[in-house]
C-alpha positions in Angstrom: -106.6 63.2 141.1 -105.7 64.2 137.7 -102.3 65.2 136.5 -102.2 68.3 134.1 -99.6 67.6 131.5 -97.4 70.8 130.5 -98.2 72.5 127.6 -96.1 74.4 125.3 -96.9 77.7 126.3 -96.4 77.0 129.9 -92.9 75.9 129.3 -92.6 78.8 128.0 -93.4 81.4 130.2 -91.2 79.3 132.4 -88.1 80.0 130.6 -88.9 83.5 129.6 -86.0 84.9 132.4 -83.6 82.4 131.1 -80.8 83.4 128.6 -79.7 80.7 126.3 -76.9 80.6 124.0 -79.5 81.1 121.0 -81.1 84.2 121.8 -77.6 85.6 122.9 -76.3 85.3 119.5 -79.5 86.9 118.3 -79.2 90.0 120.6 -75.7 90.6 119.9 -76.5 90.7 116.0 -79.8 92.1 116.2 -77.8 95.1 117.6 -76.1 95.0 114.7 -78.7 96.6 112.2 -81.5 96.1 114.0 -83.1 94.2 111.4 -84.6 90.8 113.3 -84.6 88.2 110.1 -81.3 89.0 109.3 -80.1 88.9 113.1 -81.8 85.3 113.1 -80.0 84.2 109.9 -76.3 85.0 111.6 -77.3 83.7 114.9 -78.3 80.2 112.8 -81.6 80.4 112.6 -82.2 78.8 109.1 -83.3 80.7 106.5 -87.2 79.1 105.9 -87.8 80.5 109.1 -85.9 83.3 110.2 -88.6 86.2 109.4 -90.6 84.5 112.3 -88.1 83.6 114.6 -87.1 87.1 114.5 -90.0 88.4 115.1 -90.8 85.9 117.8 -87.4 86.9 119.6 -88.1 90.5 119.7 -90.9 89.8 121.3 -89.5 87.3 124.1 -88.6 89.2 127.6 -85.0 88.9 127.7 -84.6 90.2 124.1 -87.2 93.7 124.6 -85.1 94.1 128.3 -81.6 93.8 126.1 -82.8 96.5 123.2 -83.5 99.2 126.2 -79.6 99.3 126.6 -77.8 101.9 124.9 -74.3 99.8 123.6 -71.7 102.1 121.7 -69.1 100.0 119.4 -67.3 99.5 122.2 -69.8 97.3 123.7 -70.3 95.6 120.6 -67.1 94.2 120.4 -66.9 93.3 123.7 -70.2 91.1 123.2 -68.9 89.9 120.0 -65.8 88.7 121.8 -67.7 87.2 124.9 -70.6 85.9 122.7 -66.7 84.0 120.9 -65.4 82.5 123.7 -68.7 81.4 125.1 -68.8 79.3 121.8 -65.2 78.4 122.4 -66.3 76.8 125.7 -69.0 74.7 124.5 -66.6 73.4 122.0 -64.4 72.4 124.8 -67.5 70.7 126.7 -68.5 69.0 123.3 -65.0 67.9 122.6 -65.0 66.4 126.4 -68.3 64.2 126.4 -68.1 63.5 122.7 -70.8 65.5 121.0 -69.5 66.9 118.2 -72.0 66.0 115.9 -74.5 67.9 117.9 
């Protein structure tokens, strides 16, 4: 019996339903200005390849289902301060099992 090794792809389309703390910062600034490089750049993409990360991102499921909700300012800020203490969190976790450098 042979065993099929995972490919890229595959993993993937596994984690197309998950929401990682990556493409949460890019939805809340892509809904910024819409524009998808520049939402990569502030969610720390870096800059050599934020065009095609962006573009990638738009593309991935969890992004295209976020971008069919209508968010008025208010919902903005509220992301903006969830997206916050999320971060704020993880620092605490890092802090606690000594990963700061990562």
């Amino acid at each position: 019996m042979r065993i099929r090794q995972v490919g890229f792809s595959s993993r993937l389309k596994a984690h197309r339903k998950i929401l990682t703390l990556e493409t949460l910062k890019f939805i809340v600034e892509y809904f910024k200005d819409r524009d998808a490089r520049l939402a990569a750049l502030r969610s720390g993409v870096p800059e050599n390849y934020a065009s095609r990360q962006g573009a990638w991102l738009k593309k991935h499921a969890i992004v295209l289902a976020a971008m069919e909700t209508e968010i008025d300012d208010r919902d903005q800020l509220r992301l903006e301060k969830a997206l916050a203490e999320i971060e704020k969190q993880m620092d605490v976790c890092k802090e606690i099992l000594n990963l700061q450098d990562f």
